[in-house]
N, C-alpha and C positions, 0 to 999 in steps of 0.2 A: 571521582564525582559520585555523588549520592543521589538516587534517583532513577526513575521508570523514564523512557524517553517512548510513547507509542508510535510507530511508526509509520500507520495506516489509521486512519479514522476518516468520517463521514461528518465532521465537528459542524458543518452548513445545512444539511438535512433539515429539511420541517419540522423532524421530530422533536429537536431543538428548542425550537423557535419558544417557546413561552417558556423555560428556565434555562436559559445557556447560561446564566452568571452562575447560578446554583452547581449547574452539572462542570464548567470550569471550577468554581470554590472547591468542589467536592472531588474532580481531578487533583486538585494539588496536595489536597489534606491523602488522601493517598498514594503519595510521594512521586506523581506525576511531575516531571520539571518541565516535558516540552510534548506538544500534539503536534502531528503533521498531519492538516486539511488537506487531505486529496479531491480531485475535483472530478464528475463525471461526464459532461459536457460545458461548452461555453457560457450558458446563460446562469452556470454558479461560479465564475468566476470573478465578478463585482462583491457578489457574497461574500467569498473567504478573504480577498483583499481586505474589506469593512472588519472582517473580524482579527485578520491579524494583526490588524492597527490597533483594533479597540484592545485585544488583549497581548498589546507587542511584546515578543520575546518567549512567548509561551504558544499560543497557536501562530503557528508555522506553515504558508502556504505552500500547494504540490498543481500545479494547471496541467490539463492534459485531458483527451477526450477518450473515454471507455469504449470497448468494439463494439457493446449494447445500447442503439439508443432507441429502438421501439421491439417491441415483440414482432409485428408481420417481416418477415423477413424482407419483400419488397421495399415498403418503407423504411428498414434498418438501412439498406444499399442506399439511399438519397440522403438520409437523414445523417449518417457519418460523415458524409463528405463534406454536406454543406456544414456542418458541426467542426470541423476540424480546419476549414478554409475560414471560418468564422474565431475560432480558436487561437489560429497564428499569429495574428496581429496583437494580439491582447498579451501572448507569451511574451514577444515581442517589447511589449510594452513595459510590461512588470518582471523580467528576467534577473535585473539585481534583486531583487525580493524574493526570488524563490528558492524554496532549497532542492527541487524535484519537478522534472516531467509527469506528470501521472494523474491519474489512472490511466494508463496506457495497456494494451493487449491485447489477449487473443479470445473469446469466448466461441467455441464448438459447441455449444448446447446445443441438443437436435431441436428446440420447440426456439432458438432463435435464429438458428443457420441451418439449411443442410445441403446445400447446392456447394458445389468446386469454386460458383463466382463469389458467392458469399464470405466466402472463408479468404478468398483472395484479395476481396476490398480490403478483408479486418488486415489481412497481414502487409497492404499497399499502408494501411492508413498506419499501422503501426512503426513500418520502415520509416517513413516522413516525420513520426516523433522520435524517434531514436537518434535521426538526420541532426532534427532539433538539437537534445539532450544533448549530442556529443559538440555540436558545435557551442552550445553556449556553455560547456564544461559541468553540466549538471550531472545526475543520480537520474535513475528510473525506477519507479514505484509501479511495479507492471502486477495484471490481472491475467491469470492463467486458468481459466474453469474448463477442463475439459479439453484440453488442450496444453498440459505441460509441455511433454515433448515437442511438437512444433512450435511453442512460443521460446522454449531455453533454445533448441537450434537455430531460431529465427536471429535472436539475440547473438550469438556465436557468429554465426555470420556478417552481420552487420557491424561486428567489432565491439560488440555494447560490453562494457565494463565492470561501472559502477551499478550493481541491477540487487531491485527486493522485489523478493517473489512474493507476493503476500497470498495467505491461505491458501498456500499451495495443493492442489487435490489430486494431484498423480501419485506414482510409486514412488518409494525410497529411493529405488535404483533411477529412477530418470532424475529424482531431485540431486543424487548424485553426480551425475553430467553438470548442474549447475554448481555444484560444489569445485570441483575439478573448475569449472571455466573461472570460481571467485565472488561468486552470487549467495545472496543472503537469503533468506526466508523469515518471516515475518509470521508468529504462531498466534491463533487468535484465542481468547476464553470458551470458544465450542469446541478445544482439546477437551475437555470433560468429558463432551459427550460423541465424541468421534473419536473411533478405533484408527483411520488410517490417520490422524493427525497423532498419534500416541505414535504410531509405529513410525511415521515420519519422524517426529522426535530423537526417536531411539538411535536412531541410524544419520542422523546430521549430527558435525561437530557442533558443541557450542559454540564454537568460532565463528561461525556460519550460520547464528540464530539472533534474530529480533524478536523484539515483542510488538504487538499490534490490538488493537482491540474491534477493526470495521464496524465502530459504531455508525449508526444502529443496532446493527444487524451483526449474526454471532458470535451471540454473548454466549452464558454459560447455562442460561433457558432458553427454547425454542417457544417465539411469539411474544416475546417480553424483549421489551427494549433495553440495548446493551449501552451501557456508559463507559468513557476511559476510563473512571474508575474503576471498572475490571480488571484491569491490566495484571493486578495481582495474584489474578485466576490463572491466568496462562501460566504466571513466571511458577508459583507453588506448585502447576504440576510439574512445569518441566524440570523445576529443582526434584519432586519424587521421581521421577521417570531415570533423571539421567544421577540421582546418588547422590546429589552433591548440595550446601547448604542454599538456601534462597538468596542469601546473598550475596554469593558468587552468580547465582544467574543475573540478579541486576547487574551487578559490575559488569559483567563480558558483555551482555548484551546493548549495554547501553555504552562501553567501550566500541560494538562493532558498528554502532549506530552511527556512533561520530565519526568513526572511521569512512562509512556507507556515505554520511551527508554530510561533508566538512565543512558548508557553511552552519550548520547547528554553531559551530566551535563561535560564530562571530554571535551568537546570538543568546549564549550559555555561557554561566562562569564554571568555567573546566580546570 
């Protein structure tokens, strides 16, 4: 199959909102075949449903509630819960439709957690989507900032499987541990301009790599809005980095993708 599949994107964002046809037209002429809409709390998940209708077969829904949903850390502790109690039913709802749990995780930033109870919501509210994913046989599209290592062990224990780590920011070596468990990683177009995403590169198999673009947000400039059209950014470096033509890193990685999210296969001609 011929073709970028992005793994991770923000395709519902506001930034969006006044050219989505253009920045879809202009994914595909950059051999874009499929987007997965990740979701960050409940009240965008009417959004990506509308959109994966309107562009069926091509943007691809992911539902699932993010560990960030306000800056003051108090308000984060109320505002996850009732976010993910509000969340459930909608999964519920639309679960033949999706190819993924997600944005699901862990986020340790000190200016959004820094209490023991903080950290234990994100990983209560986390278990409870995993809970989910495994029972309705989905993929997990997890967010790790600042917190690899507890979110890949968190995942190990709970038995979680199918898992993409998207922009992953820990060491090589703990991104290892995810390798050994069977976990994928998702490289975004701000390899460019980050040193540990280059070393991360270097030290993951390709077997074990996605591409992704977290549109909006890093792209291959910092403060400039990023498009899945990028995508081609990532895959060019990591074709220099790891020696090997660009067009083997489409193939493998969009072979691992399908692998990662086996319903793409019902929704892609493979």
């Amino acid at each position: 199959m011929q073709g970028y599949i992005d793994c991770h994107c923000h395709i519902s964002a506001a930034e969006f909102d006044n050219d989505i046809d253009a920045v879809v037209e202009n994914s595909k002429k950059a051999g874009i075949v499929a987007l997965l809409a990740v979701a960050e709390h409940a009240g965008e998940f009417e959004k990506i449903m509308e959109l994966s209708q309107r562009f069926s077969g091509f943007i691809l829904p992911c539902l699932g509630v993010h560990p960030v949903q306000a800056v003051d850390e108090t308000q984060q502790r109320g505002a996850i819960l009732e976010d993910l109690n509000a969340a459930v039913p909608q999964i519920e709802k639309y679960k033949d439709h999706l190819v993924a749990i997600g944005e699901v995780g862990l986020d340790f930033t000190p200016r959004f957690v820094s209490s023991d109870d903080g950290k234990d919501q994100q990983r209560q509210v986390l278990i409870r989507q995993v809970e989910i994913a495994k029972r309705l046989g989905l993929p997990l599209n997890v967010h790790s900032r600042s917190a690899g290592r507890p979110t890949i062990h968190l995942l190990k224990e709970q038995g979680a499987e199918n898992v993409l780590l998207h922009a992953f920011d820990g060491k090589p070596s703990v991104a290892m541990e995810g390798v050994k468990a069977g976990y994928f990683f998702s490289i975004p177009p701000s390899i460019i301009r980050s040193e540990q995403k280059q070393k991360l590169v270097k030290q993951l198999p390709l077997e074990n790599i996605c591409l992704e673009t977290d549109s909006p947000a890093l792209g291959p400039e910092k403060q400039v809005r990023n498009e899945p059209k990028n995508i081609s950014v990532c895959a060019e470096y990591i074709a220099k980095i790891k020696g090997v033509p660009l067009e083997r890193v489409m193939e493998v990685t969009t072979q691992n993708a399908l692998r990662l999210f086996p319903r793409l296969k019902t929704f892609l001609p493979v």
